[in-house]
C-alpha positions as CSV (number, residue, x, y, z in Angstrom):
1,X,1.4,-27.7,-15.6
2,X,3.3,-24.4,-15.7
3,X,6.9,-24.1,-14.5
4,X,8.2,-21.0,-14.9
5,X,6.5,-18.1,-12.5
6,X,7.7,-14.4,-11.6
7,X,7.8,-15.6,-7.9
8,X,8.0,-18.9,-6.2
9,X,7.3,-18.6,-2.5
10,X,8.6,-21.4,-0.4
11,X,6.2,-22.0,2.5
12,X,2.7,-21.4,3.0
13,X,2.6,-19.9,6.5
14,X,1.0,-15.7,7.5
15,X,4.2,-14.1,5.3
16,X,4.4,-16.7,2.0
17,X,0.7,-16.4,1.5
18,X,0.6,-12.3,2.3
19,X,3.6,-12.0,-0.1
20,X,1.9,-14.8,-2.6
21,X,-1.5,-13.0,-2.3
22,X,-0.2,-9.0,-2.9
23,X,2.1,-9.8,-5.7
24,X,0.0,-12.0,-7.2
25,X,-2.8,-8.1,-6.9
26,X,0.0,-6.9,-9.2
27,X,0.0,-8.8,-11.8
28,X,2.5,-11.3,-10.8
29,X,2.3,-15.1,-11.9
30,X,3.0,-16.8,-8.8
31,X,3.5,-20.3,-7.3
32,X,3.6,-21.4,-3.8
33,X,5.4,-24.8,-2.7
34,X,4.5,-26.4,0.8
35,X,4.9,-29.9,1.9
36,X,2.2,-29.4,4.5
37,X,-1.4,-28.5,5.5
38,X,-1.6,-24.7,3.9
39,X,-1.6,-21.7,7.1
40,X,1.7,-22.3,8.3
41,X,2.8,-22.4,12.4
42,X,-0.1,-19.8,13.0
43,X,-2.9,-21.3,11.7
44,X,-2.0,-25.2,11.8
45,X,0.1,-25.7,15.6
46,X,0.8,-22.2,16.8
47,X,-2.1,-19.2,17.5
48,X,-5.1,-20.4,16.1
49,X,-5.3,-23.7,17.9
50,X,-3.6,-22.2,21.3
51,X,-6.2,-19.5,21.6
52,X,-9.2,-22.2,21.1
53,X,-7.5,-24.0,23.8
54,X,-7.8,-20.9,25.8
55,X,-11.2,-20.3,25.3
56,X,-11.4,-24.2,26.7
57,X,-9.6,-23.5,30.0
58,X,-11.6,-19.8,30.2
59,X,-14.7,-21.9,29.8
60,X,-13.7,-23.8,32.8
61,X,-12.6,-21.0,34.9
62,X,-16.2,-19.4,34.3
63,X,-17.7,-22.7,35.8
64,X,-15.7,-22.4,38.5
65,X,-16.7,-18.9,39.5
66,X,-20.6,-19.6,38.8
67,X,-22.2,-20.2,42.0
68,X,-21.7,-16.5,43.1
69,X,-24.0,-15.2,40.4
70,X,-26.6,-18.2,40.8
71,X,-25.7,-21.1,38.6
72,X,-25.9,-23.8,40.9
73,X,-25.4,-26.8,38.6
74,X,-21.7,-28.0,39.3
75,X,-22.1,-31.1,36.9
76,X,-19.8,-29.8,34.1
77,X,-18.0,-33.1,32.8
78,X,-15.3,-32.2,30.6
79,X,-14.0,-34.7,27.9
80,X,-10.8,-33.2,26.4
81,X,-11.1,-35.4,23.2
82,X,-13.9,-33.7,21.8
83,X,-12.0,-30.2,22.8
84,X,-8.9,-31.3,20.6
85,X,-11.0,-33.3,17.8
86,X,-13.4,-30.1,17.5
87,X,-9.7,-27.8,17.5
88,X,-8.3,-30.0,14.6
89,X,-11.6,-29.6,12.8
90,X,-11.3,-26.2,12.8
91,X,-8.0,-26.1,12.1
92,X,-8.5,-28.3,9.0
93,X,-10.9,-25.5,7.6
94,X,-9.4,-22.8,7.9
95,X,-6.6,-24.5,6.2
96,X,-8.4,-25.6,3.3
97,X,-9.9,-21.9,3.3
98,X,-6.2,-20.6,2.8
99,X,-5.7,-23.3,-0.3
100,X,-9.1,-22.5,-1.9
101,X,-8.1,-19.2,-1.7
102,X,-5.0,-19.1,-3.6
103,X,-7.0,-21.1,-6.4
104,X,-9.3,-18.3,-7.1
105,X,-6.5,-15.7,-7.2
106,X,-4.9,-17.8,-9.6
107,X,-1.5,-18.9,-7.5
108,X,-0.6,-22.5,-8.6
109,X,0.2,-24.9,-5.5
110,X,3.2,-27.3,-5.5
111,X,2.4,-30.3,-3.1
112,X,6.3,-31.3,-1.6
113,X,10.0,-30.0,-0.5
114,X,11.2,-26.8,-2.2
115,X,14.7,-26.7,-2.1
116,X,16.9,-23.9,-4.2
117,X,19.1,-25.9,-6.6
118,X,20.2,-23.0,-8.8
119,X,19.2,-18.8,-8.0
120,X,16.5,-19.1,-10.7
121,X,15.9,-23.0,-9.7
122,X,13.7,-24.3,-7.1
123,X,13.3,-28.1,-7.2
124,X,10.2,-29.5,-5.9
125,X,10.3,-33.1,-3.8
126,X,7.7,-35.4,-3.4
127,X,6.5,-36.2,0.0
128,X,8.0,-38.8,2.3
129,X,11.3,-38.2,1.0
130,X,10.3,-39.7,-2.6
131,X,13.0,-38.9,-5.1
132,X,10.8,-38.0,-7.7
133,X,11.0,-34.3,-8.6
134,X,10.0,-31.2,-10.5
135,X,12.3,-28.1,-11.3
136,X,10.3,-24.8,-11.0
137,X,11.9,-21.7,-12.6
138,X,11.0,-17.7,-11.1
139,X,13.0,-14.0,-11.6
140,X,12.2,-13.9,-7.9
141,X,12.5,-16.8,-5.1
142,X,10.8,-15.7,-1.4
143,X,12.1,-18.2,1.6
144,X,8.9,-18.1,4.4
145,X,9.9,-21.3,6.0
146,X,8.9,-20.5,9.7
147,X,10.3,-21.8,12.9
148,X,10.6,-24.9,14.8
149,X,10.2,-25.7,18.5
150,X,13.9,-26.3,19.7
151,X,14.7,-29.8,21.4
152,X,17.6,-31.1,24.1
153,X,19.7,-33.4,23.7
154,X,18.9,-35.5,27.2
155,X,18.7,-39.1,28.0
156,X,15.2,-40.3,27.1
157,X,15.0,-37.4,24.6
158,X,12.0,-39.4,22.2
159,X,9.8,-38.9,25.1
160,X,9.5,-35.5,25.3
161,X,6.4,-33.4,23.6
162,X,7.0,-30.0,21.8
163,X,4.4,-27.5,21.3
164,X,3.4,-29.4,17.7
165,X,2.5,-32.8,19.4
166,X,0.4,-30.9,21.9
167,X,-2.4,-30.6,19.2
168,X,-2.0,-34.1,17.9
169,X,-2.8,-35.7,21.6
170,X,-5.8,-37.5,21.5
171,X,-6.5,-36.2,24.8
172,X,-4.5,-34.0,27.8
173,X,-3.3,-36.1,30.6
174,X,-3.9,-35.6,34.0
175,X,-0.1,-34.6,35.0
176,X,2.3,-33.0,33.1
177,X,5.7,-31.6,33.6
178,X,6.6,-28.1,31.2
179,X,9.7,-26.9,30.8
180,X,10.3,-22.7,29.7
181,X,10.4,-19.7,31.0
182,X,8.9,-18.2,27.7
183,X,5.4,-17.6,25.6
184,X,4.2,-21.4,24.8
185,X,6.0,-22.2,28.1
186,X,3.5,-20.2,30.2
187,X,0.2,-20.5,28.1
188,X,0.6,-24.1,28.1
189,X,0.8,-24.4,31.9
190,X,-2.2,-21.8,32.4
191,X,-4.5,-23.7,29.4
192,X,-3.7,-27.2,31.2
193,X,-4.2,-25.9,34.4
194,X,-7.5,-24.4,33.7
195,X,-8.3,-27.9,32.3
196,X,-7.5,-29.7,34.9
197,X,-4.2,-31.0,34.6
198,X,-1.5,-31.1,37.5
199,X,1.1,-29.1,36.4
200,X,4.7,-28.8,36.7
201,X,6.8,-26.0,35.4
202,X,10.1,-26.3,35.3
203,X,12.0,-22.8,34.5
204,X,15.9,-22.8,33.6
205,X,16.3,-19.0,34.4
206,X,15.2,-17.2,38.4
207,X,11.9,-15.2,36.0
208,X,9.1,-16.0,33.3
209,X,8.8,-13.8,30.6
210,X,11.8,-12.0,30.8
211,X,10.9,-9.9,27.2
212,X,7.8,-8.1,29.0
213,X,8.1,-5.5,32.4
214,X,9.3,-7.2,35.4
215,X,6.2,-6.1,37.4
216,X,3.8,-8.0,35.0
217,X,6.6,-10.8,34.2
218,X,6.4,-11.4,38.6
219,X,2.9,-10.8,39.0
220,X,1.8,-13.7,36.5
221,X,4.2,-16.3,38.0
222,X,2.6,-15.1,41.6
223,X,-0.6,-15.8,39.7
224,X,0.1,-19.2,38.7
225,X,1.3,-20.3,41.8
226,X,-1.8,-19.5,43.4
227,X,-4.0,-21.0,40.6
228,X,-2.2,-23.9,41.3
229,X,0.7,-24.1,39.7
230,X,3.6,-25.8,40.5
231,X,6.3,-23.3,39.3
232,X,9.8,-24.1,39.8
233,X,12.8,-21.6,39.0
234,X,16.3,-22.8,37.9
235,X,15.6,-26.1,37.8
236,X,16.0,-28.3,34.3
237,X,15.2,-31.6,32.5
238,X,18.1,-34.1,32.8
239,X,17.0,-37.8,32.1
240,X,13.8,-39.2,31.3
241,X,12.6,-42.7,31.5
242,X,9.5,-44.6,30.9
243,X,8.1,-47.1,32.4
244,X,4.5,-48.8,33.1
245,X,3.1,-45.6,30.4
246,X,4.6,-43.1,32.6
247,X,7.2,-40.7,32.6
248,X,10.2,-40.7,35.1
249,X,12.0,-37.6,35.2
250,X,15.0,-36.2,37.1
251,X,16.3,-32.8,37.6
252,X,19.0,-30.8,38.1
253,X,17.9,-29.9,41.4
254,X,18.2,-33.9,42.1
255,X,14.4,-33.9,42.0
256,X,12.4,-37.2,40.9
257,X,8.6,-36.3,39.0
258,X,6.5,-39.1,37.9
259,X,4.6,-37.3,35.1
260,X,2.1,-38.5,31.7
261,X,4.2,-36.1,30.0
262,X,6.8,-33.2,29.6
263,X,6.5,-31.0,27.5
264,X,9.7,-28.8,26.0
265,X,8.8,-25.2,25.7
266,X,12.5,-23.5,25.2
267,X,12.1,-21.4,22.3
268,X,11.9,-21.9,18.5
269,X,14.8,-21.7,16.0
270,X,14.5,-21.0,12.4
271,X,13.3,-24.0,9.9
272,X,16.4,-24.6,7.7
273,X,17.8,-27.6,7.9
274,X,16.8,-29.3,5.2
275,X,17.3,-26.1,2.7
276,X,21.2,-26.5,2.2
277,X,21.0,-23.0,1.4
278,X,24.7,-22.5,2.1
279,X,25.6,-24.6,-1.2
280,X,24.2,-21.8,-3.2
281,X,25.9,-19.1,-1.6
282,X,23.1,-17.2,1.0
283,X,24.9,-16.2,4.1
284,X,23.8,-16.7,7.4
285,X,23.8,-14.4,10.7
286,X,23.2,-15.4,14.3
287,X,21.5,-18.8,12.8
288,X,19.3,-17.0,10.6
289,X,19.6,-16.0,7.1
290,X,21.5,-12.4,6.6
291,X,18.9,-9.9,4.7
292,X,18.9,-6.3,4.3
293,X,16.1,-3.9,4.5
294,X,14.4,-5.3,1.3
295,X,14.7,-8.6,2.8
296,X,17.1,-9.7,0.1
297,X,19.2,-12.4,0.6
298,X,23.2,-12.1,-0.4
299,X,21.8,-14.0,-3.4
300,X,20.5,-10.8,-5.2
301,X,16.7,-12.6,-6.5
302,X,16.3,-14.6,-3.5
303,X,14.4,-13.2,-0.4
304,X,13.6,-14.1,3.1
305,X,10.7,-12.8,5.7
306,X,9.4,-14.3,8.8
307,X,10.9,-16.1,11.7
308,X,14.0,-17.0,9.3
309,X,15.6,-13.7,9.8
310,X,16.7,-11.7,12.4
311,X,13.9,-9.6,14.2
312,X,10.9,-10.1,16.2
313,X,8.9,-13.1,15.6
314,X,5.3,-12.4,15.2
315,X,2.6,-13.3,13.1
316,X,1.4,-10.0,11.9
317,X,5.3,-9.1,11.4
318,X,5.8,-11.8,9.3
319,X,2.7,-10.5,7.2
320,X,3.5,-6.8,6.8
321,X,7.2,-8.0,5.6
322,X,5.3,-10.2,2.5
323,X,3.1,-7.2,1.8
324,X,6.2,-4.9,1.9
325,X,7.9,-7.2,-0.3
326,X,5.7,-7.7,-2.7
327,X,4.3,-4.2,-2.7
328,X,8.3,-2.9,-2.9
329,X,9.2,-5.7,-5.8
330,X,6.3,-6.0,-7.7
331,X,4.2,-3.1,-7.1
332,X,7.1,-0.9,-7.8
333,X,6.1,1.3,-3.9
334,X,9.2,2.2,-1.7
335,X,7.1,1.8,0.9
336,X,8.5,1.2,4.7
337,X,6.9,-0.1,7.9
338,X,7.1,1.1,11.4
339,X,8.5,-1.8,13.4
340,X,9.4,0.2,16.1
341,X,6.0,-0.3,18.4
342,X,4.8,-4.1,18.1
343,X,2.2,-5.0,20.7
344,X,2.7,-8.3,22.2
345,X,0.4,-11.0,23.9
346,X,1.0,-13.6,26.3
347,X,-2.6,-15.8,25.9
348,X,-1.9,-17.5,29.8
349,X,-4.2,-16.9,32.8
350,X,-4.3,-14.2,33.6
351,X,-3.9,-12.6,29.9
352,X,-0.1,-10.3,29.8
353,X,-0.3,-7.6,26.4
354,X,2.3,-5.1,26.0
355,X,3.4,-2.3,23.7
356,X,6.7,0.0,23.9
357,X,9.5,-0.1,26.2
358,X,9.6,-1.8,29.4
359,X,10.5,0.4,32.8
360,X,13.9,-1.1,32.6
361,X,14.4,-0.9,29.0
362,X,13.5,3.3,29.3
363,X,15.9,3.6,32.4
364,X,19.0,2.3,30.4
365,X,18.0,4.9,27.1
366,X,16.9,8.1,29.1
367,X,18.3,8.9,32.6
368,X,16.5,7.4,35.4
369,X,14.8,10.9,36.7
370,X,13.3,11.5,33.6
371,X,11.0,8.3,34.1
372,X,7.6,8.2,35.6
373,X,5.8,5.2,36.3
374,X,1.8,5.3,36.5
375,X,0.3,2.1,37.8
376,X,-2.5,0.8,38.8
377,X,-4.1,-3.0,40.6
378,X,-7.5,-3.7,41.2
379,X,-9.7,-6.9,40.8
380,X,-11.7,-6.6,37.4
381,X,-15.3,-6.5,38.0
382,X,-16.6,-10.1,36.5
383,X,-14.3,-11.0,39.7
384,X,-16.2,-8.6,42.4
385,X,-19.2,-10.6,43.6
386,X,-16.7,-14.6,43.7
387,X,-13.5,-12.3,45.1
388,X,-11.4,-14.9,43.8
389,X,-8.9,-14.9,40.5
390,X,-6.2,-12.9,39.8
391,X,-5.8,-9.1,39.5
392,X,-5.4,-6.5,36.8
393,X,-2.1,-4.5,36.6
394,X,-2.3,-2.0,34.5
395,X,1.2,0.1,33.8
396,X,2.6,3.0,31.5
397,X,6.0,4.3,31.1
398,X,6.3,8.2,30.5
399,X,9.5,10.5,30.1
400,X,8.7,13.3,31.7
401,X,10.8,15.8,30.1
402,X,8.4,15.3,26.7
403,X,5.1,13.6,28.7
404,X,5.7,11.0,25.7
405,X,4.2,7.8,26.4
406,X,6.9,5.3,26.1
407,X,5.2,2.1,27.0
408,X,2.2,0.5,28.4
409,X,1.9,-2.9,29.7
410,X,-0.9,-4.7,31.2
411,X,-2.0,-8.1,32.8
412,X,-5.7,-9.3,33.2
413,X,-8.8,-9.8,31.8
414,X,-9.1,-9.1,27.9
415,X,-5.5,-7.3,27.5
416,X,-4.6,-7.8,24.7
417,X,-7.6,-6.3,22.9
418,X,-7.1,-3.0,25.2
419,X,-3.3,-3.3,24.4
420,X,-4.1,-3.3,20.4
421,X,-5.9,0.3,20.9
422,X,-3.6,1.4,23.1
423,X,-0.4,0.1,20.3
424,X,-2.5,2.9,17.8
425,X,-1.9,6.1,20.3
426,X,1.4,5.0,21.4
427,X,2.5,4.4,17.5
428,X,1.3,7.9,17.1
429,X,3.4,9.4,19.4
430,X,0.7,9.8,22.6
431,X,1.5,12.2,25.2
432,X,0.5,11.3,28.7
433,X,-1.8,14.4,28.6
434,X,-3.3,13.3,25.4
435,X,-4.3,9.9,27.8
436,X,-5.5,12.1,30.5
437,X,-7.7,14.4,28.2
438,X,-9.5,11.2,26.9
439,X,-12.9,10.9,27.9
440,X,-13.0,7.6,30.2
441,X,-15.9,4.5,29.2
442,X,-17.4,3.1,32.5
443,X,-17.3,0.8,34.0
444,X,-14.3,-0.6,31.9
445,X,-10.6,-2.1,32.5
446,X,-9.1,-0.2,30.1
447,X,-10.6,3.2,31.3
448,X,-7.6,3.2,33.8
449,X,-5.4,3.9,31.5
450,X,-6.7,7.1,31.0
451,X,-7.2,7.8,34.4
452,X,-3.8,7.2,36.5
453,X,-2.4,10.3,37.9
């Protein structure tokens, strides 16, 4: 088998295979190395399986709310098994769909542990550790590692779940105790709770989502609470014992919980342990490796996208930097992204989307009276005839000196769909008048956006 490629790609996940894919359009010989099922975090224990879960739990909610438009039959058995065991099927072929895909462009897969043993040098390991090995030589070497959940260091800390093992359950238990103020944190609790699971949520901080506008960070956790939730602020994890197949936790607050399981939903943390990158010379910053805006490393042919490197860390980020990269290294382009308006989704119950600065973020760049605030709350029409679930908030930030729309933010029904759309305008530099000139579509959510004066 070949050896010697113009651009080994460690890591299979959204950025190695868009870098893989594009340079590979120009001409490139290229070779992948992944230890792994092909698709990365996204694809394999991150998006893909998360939003199928949500679809689960939306399922369920739509049961619940049946009756007022006629469906009488309330015999909806749910067996979680077959949720998860159809969700790993899917998983599987969309992963196998990613590896058949890099056959027919022609990029060669390395099954095992890439590690860089010399700047031209990346030595392939065998799985399980297995000290058998094969050295791979490239001009160019691409680092797309990913993330990792990020563990404490408790008592009892073998116990605890991360977001990975929640897809390799063979089925959801009936309590569970989540710890995390963030993302995974909150559409964990609102996919267990809408599939019937007790739930505990356990937040370090006094908020949720402290990234997104305080109005739609407050008005979720006021939602979960009165879907059910069991949302505790500043309140931690600090011993965890098992006994009889249960859980026995203790708090900070000097609180006892008897759970099935906890799971710890903190953060992530770059994947590079295991890389010893330091031994050849690639300098670190804030825990992640140092790149400039060519995503080069500090060793000149090696380069790094992806949640490995300081920025935000998205999927469709991680994508445009391998396209970048490959378009800027081997397509010969000096071509630049926009980074500067990345729409963000929150997949809990209800949905949070949001695009652009926050109220508090344009308050601290522009003075305070050049800010106006349009808002609006109303309960979505699929809710009108049962009156029950949560409300749409719907929110956009304007300086008023230029009518520039700096932000737009949104909880409810299908927001992150309306937030994409809205991430186009806003991208373009929207004015509010440019929103108010727009013909509205009735009866929609996302008309309201168009119509707040």
């Amino acid at each position: 088998m070949k050896n010697n490629f113009d651009l080994i790609v460690i890591g299979s996940g959204s950025g190695g295979l868009a870098a893989a894919k594009r340079a590979c359009s120009y001409g490139a010989s290229v070779a992948v190395v992944e230890e792994d099922k092909i698709g990365g975090t996204c694809v394999i224990r991150g998006c893909v399986p998360k939003k199928l879960l949500v679809y689960g739990g939306l399922i369920s909610k739509s049961y619940e709310e049946g009756t007022s438009f006629g469906f009488i039959n309330k015999v909806n058995k749910f067996d979680s098994k077959i949720l998860l065991n159809n969700v790993r099927m899917e998983v599987n072929r969309l992963s196998l769909l990613h590896e058949n895909s890099l056959k027919e462009k022609g990029i060669t897969l390395f099954r095992g542990f890439g590690v860089i043993t010399d700047k031209n040098i990346v030595t392939v390991y065998g799985k399980d550790n297995s000290k058998e090995s094969i050295n791979l030589y490239a001009e160019k070497i691409l680092i797309a590692v990913g993330g990792q959940p990020i563990s404490i260091d408790i008592s009892g800390k073998e116990l605890l779940w991360n977001s990975n093992d929640m897809f390799l359950l063979d089925s959801l238990p009936q309590k569970i105790v989540i710890v995390g103020g963030g993302y995974i944190a909150c559409e964990f609790s609102s996919i267990l709770n809408n599939l019937g699971t007790k739930v505990i949520h356990l937040v370090r901080s006094e908020s949720i989502l402290r990234e997104f506008d305080k109005d739609i960070s407050q008005s979720l956790a006021n939602d979960m609470i009165n879907l059910g939730i069991e949302l505790r602020f500043k309140e931690e994890i600090i011993e965890v014992k098992k006994q009889n197949n249960q859980l026995y936790i203790k708090t900070s607050n000097e609180q006892s919980i008897i759970s099935d399981g906890v799971l710890i939903a903190i953060g992530r943390k770059p994947n590079l342990q295991r890389l010893n990158l330091e031994r050849i010379g690639i300098n670190m910053k804030n825990n992640n490796l140092d790149v400039d805006e060519n995503f080069q490393t500090s060793l000149k042919n090696v380069f790094a996208i992806g949640d490995i490197i300081d920025g935000i860390k998205l999927t469709p980020v991680a994508v445009e930097q391998g396209r970048l990269f490959a378009d800027n290294v081997f397509g010969g382009k000096k071509r630049k992204s926009n980074f500067d308006f990345i729409p963000k989704a929150v997949f809990s119950y209800p949905e949070v989307a949001s695009v652009g600065m926050t109220e508090l973020e344009s308050r601290k760049v522009f003075l305070s009276k050049d800010i106006k605030v349009y808002c609006s709350k109303f309960r979505a029409m699929s809710k009108s005839l049962s009156k029950k679930g949560p409300k749409c908030l719907l929110k956009i930030i304007v300086n008023k000196k230029t009518d520039k729309i700096l932000g737009c933010h949104m909880i409810g029904e299908q927001s992150s769909e309306i937030i994409q759309m809205a991430s186009i305008a806003i991208s373009m530099g929207a004015l509010k008048s440019d929103f108010d000139l727009t013909m509205a579509l009735h009866p929609t959510i996302s008309e309201e956006f168009v119509t707040m004066y």
